[in-house]
ZATIMI-275926 format. One record per atom (N, C-alpha, C, O): residue number from 1; residue in one letter; atom name; z, y, x. Coordinates in nm, 2 decimals, padded with zeros to 4 digits. Layout:
// residues N
@i->NUM aa->A at->CA z->Z y->Y x->X;
...
***
This chain:
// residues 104
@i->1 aa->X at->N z->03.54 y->-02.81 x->-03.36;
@i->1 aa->X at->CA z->03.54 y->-02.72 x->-03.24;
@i->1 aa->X at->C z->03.41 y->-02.66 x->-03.21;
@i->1 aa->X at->O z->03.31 y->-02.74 x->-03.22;
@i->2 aa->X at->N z->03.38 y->-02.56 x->-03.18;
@i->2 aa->X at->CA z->03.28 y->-02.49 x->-03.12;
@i->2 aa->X at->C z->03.30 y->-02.46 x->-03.00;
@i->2 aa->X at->O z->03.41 y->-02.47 x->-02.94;
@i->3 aa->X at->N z->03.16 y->-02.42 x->-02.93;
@i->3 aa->X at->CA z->03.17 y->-02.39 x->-02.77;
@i->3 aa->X at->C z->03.08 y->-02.22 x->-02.80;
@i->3 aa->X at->O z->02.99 y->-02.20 x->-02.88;
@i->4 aa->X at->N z->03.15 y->-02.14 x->-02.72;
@i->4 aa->X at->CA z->03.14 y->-01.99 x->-02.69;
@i->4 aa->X at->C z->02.99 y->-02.01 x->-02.56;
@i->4 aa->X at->O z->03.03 y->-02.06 x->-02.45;
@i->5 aa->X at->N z->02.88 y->-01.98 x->-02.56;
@i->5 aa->X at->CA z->02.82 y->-01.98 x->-02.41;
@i->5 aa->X at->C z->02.79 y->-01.84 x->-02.45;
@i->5 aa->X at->O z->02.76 y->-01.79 x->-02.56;
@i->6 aa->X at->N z->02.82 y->-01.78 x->-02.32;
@i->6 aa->X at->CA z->02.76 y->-01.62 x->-02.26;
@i->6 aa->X at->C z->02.71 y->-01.64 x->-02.11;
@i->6 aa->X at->O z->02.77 y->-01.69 x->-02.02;
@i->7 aa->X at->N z->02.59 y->-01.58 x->-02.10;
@i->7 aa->X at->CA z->02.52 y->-01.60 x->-01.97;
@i->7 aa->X at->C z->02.53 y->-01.44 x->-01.95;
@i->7 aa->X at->O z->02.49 y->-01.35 x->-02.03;
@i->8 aa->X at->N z->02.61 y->-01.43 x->-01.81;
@i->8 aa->X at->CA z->02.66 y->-01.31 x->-01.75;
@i->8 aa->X at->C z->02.55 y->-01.27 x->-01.60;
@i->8 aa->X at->O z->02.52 y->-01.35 x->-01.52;
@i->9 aa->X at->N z->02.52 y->-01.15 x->-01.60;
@i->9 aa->X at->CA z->02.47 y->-01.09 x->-01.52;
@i->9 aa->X at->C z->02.56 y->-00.99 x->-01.46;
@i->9 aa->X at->O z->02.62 y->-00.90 x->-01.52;
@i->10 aa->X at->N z->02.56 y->-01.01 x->-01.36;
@i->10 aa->X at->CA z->02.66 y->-00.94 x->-01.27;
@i->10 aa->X at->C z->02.62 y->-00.80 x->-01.17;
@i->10 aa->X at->O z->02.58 y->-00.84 x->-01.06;
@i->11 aa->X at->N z->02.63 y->-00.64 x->-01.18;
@i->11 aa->X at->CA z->02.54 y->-00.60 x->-01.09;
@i->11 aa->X at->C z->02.56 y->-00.61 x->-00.92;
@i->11 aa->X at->O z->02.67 y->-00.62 x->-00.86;
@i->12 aa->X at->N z->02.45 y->-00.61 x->-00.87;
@i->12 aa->X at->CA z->02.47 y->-00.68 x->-00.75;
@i->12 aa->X at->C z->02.54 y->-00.61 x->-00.64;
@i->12 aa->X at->O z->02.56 y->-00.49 x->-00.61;
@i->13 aa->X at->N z->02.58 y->-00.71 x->-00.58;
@i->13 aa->X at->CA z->02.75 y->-00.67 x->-00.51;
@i->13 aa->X at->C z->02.90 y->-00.65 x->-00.56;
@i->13 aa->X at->O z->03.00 y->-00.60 x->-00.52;
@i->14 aa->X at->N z->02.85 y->-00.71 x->-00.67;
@i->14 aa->X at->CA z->03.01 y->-00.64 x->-00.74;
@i->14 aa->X at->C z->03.09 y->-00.80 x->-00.79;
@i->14 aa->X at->O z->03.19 y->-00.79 x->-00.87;
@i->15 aa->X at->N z->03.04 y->-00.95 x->-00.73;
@i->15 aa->X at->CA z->03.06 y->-01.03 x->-00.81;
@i->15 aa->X at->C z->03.22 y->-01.09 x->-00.71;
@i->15 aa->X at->O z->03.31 y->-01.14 x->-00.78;
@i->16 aa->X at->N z->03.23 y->-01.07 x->-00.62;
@i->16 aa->X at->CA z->03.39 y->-01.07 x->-00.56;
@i->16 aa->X at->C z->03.51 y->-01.00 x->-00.66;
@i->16 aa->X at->O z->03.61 y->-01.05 x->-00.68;
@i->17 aa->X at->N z->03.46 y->-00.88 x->-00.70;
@i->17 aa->X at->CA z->03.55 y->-00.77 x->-00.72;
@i->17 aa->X at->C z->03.52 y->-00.89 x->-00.89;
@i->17 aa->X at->O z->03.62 y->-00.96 x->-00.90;
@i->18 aa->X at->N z->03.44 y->-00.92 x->-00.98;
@i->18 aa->X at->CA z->03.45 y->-00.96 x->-01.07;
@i->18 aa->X at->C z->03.52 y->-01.04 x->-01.05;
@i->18 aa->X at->O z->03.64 y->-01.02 x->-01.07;
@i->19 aa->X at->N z->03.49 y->-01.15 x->-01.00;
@i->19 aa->X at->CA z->03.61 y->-01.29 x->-00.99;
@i->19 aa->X at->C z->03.71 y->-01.26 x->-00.99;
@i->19 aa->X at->O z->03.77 y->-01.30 x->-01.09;
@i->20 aa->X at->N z->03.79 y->-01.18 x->-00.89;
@i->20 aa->X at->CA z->03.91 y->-01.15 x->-00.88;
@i->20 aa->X at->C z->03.95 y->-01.09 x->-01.03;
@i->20 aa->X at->O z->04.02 y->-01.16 x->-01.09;
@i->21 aa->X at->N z->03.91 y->-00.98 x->-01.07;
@i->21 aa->X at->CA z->03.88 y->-00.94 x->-01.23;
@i->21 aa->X at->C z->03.94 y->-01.02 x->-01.30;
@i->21 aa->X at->O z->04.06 y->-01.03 x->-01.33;
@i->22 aa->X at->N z->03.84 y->-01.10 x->-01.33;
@i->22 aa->X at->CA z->03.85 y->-01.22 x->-01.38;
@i->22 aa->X at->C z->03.94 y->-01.34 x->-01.39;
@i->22 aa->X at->O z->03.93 y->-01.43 x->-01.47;
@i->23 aa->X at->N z->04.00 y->-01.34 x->-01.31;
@i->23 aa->X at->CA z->04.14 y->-01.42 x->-01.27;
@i->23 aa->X at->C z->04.22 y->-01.38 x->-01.30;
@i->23 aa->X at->O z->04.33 y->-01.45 x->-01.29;
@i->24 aa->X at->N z->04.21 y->-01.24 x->-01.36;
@i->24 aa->X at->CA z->04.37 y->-01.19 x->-01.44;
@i->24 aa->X at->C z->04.30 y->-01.19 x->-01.57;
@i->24 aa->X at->O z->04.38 y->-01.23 x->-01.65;
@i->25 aa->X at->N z->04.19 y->-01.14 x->-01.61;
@i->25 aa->X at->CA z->04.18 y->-01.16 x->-01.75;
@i->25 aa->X at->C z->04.13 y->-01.25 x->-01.83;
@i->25 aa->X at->O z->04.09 y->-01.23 x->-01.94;
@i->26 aa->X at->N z->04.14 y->-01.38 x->-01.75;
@i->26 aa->X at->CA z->04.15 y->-01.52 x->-01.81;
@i->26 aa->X at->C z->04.29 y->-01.51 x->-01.91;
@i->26 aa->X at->O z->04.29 y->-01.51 x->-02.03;
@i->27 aa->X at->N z->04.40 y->-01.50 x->-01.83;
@i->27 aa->X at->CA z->04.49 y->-01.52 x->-01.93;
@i->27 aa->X at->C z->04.49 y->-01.48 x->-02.05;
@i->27 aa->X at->O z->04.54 y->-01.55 x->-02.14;
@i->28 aa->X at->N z->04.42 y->-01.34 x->-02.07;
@i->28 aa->X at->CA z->04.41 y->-01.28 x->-02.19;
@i->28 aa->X at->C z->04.36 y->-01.38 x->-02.28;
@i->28 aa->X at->O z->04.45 y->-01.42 x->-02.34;
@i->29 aa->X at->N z->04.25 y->-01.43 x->-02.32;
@i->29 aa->X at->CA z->04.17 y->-01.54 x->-02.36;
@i->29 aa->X at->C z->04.26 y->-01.66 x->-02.39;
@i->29 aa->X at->O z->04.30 y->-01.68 x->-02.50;
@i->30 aa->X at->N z->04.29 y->-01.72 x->-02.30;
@i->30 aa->X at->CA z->04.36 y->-01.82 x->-02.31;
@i->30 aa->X at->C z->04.50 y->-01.81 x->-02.37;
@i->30 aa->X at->O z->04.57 y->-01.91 x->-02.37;
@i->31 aa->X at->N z->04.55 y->-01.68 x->-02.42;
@i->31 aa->X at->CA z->04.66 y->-01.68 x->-02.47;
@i->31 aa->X at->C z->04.63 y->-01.64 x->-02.63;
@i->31 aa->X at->O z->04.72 y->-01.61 x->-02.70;
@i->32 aa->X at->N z->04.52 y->-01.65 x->-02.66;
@i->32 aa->X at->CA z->04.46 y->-01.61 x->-02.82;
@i->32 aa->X at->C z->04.46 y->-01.76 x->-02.89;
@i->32 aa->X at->O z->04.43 y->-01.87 x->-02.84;
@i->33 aa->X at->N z->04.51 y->-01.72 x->-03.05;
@i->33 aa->X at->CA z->04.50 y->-01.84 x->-03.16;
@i->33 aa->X at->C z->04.39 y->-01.90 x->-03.13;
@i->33 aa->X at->O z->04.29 y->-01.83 x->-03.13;
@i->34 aa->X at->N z->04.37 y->-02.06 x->-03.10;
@i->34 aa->X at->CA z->04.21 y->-02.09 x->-03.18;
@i->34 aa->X at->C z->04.18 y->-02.12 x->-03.03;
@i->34 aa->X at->O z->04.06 y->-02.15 x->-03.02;
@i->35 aa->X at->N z->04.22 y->-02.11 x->-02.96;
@i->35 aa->X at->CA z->04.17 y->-02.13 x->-02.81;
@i->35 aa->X at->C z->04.19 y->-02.26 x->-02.75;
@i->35 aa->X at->O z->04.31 y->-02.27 x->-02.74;
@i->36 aa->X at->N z->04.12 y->-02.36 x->-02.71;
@i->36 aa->X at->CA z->04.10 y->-02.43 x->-02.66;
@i->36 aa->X at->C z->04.07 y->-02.47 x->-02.48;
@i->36 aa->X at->O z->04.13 y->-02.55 x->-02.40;
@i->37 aa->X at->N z->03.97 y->-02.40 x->-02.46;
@i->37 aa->X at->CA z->03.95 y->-02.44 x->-02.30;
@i->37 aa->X at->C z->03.87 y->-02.32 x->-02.24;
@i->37 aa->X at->O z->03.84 y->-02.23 x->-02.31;
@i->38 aa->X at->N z->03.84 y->-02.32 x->-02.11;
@i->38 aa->X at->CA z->03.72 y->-02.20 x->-02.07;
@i->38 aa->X at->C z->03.68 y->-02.24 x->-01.93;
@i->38 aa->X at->O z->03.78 y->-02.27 x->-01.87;
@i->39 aa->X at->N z->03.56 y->-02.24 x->-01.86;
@i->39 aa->X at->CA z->03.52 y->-02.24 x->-01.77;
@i->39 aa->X at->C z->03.45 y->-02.12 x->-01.74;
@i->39 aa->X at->O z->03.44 y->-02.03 x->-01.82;
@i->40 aa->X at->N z->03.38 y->-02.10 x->-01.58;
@i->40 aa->X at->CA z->03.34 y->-01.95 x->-01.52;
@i->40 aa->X at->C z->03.22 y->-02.08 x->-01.45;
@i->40 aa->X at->O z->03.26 y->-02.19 x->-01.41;
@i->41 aa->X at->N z->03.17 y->-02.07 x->-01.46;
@i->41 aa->X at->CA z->03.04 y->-02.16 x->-01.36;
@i->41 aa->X at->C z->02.93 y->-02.04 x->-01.32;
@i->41 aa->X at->O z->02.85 y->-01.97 x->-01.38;
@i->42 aa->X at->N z->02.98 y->-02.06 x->-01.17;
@i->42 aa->X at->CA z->02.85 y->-01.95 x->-01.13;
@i->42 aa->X at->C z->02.72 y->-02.02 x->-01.09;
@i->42 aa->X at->O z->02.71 y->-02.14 x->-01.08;
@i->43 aa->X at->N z->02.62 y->-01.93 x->-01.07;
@i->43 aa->X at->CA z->02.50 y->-02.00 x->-01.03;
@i->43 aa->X at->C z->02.39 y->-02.03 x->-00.89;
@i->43 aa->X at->O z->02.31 y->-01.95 x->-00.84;
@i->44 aa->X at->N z->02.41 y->-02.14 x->-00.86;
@i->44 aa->X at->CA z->02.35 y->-02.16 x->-00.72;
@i->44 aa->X at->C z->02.22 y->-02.06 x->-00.69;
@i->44 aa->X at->O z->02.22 y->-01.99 x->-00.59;
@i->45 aa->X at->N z->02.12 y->-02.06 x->-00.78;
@i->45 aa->X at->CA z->02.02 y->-02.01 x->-00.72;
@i->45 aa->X at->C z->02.03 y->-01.83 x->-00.70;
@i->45 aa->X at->O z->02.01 y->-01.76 x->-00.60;
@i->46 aa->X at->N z->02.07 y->-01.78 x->-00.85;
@i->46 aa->X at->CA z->02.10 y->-01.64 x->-00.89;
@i->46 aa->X at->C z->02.27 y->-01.62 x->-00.83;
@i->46 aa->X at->O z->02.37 y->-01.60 x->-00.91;
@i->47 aa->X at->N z->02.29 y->-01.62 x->-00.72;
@i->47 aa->X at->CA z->02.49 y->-01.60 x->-00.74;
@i->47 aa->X at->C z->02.53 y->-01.48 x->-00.77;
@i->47 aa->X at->O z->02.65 y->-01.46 x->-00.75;
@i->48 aa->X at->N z->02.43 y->-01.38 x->-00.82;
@i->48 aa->X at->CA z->02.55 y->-01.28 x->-00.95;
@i->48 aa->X at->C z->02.52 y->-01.31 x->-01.08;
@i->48 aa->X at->O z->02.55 y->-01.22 x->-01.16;
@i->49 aa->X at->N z->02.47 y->-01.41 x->-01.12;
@i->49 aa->X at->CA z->02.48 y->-01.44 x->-01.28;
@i->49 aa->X at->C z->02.57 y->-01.61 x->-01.27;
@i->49 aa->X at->O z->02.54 y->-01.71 x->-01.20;
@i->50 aa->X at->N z->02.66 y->-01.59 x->-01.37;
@i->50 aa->X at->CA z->02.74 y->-01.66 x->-01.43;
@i->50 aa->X at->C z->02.72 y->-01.70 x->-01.54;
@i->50 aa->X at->O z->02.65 y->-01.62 x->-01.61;
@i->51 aa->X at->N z->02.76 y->-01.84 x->-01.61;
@i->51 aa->X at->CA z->02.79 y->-01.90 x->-01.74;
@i->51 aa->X at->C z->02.95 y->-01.93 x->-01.76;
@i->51 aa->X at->O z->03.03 y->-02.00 x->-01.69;
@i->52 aa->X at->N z->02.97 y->-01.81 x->-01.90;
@i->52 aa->X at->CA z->03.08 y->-01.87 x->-01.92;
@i->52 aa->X at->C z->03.12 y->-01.92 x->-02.04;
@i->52 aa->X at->O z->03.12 y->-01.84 x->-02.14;
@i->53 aa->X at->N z->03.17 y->-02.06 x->-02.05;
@i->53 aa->X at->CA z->03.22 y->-02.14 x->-02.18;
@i->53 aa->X at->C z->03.37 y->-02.16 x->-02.23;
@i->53 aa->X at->O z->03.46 y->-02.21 x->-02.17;
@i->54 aa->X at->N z->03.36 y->-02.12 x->-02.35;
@i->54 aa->X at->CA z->03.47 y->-02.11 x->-02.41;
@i->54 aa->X at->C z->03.46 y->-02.26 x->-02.51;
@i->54 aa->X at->O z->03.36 y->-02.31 x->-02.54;
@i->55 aa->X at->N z->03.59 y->-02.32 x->-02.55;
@i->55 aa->X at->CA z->03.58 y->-02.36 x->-02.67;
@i->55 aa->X at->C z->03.68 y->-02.32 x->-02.76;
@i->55 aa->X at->O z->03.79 y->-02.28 x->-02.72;
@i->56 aa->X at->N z->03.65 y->-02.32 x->-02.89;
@i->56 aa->X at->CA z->03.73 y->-02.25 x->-02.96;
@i->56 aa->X at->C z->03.73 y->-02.35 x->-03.10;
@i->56 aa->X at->O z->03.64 y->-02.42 x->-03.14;
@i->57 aa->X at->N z->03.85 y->-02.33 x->-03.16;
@i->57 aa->X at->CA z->03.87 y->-02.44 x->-03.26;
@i->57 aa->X at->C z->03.77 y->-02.44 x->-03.41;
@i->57 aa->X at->O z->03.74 y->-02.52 x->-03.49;
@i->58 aa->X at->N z->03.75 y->-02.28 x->-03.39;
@i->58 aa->X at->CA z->03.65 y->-02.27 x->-03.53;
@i->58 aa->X at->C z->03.57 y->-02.13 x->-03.47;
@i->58 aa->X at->O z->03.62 y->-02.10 x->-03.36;
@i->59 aa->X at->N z->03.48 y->-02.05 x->-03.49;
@i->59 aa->X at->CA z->03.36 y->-02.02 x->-03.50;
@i->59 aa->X at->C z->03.50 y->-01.84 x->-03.52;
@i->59 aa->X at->O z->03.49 y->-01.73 x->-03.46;
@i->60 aa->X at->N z->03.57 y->-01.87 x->-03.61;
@i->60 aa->X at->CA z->03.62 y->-01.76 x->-03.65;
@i->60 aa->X at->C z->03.73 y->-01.70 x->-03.57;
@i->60 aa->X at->O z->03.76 y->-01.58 x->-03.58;
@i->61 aa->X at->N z->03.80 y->-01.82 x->-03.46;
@i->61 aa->X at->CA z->03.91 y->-01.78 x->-03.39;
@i->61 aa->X at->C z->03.81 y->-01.69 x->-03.30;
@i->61 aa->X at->O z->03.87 y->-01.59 x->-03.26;
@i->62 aa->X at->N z->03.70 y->-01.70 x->-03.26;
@i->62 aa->X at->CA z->03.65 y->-01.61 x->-03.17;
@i->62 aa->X at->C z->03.65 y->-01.47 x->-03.21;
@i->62 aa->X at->O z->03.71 y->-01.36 x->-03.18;
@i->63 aa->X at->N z->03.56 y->-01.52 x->-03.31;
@i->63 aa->X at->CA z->03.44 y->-01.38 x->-03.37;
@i->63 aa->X at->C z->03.55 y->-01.30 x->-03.47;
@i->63 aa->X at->O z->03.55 y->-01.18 x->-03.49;
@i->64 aa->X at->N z->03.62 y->-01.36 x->-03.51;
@i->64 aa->X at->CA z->03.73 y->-01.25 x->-03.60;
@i->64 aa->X at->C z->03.90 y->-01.21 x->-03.50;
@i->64 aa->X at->O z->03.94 y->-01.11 x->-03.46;
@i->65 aa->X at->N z->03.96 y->-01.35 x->-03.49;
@i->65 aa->X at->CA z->04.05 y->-01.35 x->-03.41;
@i->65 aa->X at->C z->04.07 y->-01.29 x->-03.32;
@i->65 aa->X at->O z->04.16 y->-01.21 x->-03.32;
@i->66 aa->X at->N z->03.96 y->-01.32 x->-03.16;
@i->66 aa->X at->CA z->04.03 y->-01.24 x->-03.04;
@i->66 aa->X at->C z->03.91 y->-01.10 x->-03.07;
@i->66 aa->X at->O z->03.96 y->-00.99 x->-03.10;
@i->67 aa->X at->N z->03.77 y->-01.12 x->-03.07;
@i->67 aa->X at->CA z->03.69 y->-00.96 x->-03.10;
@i->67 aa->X at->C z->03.77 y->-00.89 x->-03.18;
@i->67 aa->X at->O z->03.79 y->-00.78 x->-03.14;
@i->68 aa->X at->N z->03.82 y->-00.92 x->-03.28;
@i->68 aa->X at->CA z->03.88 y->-00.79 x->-03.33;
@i->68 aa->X at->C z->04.05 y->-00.77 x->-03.30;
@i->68 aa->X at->O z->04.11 y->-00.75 x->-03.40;
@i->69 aa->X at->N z->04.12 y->-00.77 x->-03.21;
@i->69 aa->X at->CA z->04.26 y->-00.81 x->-03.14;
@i->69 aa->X at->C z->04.22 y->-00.68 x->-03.02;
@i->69 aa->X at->O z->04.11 y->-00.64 x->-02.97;
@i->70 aa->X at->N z->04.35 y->-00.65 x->-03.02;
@i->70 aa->X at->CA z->04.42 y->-00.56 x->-02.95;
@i->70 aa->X at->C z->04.35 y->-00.61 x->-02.80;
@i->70 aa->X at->O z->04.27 y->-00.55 x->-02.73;
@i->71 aa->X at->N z->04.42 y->-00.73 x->-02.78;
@i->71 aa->X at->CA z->04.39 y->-00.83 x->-02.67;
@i->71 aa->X at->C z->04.24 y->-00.81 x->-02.60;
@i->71 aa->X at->O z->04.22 y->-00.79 x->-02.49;
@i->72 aa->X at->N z->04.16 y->-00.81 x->-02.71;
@i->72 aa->X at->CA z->03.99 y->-00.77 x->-02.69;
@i->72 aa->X at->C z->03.96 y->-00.65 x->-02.61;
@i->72 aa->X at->O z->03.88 y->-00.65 x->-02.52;
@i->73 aa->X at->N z->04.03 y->-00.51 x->-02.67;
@i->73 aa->X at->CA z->04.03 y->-00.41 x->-02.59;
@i->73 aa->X at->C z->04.05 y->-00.38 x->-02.44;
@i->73 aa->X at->O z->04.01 y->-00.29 x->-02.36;
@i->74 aa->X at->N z->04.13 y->-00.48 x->-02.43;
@i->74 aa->X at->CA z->04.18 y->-00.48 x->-02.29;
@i->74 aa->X at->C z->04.10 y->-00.58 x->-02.19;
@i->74 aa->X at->O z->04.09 y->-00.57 x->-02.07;
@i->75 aa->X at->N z->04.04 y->-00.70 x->-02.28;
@i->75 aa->X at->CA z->03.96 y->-00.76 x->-02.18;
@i->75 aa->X at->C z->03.81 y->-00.67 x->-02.17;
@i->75 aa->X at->O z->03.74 y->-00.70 x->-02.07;
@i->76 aa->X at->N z->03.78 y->-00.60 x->-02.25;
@i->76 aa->X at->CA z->03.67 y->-00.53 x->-02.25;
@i->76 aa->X at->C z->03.66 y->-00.41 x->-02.14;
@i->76 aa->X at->O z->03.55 y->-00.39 x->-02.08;
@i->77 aa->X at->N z->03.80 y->-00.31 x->-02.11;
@i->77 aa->X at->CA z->03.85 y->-00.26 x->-02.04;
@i->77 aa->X at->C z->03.81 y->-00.34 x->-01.88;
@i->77 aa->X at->O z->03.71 y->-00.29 x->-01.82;
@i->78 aa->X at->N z->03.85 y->-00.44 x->-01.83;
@i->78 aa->X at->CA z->03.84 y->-00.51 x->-01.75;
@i->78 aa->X at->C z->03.72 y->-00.54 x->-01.64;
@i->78 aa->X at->O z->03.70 y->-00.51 x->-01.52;
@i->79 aa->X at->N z->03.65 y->-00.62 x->-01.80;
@i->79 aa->X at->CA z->03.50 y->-00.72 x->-01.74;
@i->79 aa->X at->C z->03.39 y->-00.64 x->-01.78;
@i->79 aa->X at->O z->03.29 y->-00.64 x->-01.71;
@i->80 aa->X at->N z->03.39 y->-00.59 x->-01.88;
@i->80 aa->X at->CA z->03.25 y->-00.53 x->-01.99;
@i->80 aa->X at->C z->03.17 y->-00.41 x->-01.82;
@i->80 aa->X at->O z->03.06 y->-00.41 x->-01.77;
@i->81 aa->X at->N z->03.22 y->-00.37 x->-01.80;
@i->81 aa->X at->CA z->03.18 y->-00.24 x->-01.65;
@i->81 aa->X at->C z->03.07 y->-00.35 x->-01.53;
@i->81 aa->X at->O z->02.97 y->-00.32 x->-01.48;
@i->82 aa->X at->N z->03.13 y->-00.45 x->-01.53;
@i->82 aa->X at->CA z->03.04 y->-00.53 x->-01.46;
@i->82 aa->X at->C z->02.92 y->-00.61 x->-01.51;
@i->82 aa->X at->O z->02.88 y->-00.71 x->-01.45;
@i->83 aa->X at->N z->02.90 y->-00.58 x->-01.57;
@i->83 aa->X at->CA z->02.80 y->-00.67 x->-01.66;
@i->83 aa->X at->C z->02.66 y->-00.60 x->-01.67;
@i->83 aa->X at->O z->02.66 y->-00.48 x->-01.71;
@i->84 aa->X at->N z->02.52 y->-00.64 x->-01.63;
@i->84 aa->X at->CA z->02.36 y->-00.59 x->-01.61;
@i->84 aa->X at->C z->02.31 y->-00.67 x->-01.66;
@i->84 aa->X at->O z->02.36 y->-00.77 x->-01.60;
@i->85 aa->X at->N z->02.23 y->-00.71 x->-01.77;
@i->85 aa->X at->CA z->02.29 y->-00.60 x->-01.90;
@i->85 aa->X at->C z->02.40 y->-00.70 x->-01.95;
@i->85 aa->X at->O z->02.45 y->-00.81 x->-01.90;
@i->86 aa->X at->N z->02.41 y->-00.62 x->-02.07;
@i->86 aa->X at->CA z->02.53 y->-00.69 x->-02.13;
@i->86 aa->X at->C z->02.51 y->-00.84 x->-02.15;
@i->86 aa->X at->O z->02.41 y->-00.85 x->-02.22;
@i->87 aa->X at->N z->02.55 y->-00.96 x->-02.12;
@i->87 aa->X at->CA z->02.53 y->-01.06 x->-02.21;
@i->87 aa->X at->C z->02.50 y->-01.09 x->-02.38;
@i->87 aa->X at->O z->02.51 y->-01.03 x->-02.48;
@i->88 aa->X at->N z->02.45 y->-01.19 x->-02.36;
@i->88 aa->X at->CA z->02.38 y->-01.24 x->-02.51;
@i->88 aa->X at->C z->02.50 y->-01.36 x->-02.54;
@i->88 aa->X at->O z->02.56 y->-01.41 x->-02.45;
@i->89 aa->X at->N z->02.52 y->-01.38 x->-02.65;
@i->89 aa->X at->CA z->02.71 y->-01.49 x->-02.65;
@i->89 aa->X at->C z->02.64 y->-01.56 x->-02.81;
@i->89 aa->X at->O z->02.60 y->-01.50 x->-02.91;
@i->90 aa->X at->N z->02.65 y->-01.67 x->-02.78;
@i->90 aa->X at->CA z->02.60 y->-01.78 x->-02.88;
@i->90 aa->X at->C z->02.69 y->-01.87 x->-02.88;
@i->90 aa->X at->O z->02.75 y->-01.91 x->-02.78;
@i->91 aa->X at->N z->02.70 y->-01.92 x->-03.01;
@i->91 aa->X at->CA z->02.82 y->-02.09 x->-03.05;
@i->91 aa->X at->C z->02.74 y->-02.19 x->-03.06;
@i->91 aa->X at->O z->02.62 y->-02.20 x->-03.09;
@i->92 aa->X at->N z->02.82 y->-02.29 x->-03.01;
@i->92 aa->X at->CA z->02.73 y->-02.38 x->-03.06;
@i->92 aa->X at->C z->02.81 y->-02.49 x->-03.08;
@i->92 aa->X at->O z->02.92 y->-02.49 x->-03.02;
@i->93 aa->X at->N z->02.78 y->-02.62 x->-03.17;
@i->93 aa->X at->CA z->02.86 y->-02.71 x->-03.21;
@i->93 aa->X at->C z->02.79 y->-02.83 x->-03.17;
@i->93 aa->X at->O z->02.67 y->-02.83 x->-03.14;
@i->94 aa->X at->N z->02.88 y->-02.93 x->-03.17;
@i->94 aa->X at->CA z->02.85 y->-03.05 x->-03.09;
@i->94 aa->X at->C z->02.73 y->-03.15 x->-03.23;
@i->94 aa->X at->O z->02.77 y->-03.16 x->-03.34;
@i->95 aa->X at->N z->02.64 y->-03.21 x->-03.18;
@i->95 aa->X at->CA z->02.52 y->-03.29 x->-03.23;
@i->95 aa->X at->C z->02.55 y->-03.43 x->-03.16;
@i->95 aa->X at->O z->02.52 y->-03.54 x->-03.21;
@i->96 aa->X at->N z->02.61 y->-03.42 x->-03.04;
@i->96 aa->X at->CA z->02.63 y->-03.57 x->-02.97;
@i->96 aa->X at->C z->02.73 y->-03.55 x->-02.85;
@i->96 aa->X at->O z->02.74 y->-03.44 x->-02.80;
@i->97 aa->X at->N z->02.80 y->-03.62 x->-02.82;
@i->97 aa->X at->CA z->02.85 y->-03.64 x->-02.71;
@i->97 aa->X at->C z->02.87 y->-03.76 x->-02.62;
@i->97 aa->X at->O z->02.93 y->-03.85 x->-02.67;
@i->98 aa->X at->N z->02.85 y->-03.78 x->-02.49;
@i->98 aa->X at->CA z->02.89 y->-03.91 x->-02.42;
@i->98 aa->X at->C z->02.93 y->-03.88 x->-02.30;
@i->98 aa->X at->O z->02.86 y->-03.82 x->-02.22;
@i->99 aa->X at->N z->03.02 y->-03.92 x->-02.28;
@i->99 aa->X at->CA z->03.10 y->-03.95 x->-02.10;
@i->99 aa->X at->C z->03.05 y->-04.09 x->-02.02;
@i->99 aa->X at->O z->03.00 y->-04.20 x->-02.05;
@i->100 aa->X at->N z->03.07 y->-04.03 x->-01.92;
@i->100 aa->X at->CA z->02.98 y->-04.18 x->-01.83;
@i->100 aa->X at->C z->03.05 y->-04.27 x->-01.83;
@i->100 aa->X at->O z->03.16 y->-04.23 x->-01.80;
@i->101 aa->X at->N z->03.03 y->-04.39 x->-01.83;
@i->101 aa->X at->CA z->03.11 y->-04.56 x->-01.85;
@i->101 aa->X at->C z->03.14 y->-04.56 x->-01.68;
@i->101 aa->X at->O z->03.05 y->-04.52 x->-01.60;
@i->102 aa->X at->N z->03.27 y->-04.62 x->-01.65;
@i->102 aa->X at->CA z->03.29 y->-04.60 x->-01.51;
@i->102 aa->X at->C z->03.36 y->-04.75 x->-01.50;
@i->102 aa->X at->O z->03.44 y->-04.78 x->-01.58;
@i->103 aa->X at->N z->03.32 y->-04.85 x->-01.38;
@i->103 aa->X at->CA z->03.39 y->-04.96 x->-01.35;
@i->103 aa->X at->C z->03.27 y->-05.07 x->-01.44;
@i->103 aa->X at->O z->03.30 y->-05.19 x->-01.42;
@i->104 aa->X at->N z->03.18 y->-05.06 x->-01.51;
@i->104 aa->X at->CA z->03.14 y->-05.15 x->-01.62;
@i->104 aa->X at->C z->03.13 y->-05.30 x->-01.54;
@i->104 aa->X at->O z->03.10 y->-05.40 x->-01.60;
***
């Protein structure tokens, strides 16, 4: 599994109108092969810039699967208008993982 991060800049005042956006064109995403999970985490200190994570089952369900998909056009349609500047979108694969022990 791979994780999708894009650190999103949002131009200012327009991050309502994105969310809402965004709330319909989640689906799109989440209805693509290879798709696993996604989160929107906005940011306390900057609140028009966002992080958002994808995971995806291989590296290729992204970058070949939904980018080159019909599906893609239409999320680009959507979200891409809101964006100062465009995001930077990097993979990354897991080196370690741990959850917190609860009750020990």
């Amino acid at each position: 599994m791979i994780l999708e991060v894009a650190i999103l800049t949002i131009r200012p005042g327009e991050s309502a109108e994105f969310e809402h956006t965004f709330a319909e064109a989640q689906t799109i995403i989440a209805s693509m092969p290879g798709y696993v999970s996604h989160q929107l985490l906005r940011c306390l200190e900057t609140p028009d810039r966002y992080i958002f994570l994808v995971h995806w089952q291989t590296l290729e369900d992204h970058t070949q699967g939904f980018r080159q998909s019909p599906q893609y056009q239409e999320w680009k349609r959507l979200l891409h208008h809101f964006y100062e500047p465009f995001p930077t979108v990097e993979h990354y694969e897991s080196v370690f993982n741990q959850t917190a022990q609860r009750g020990a």
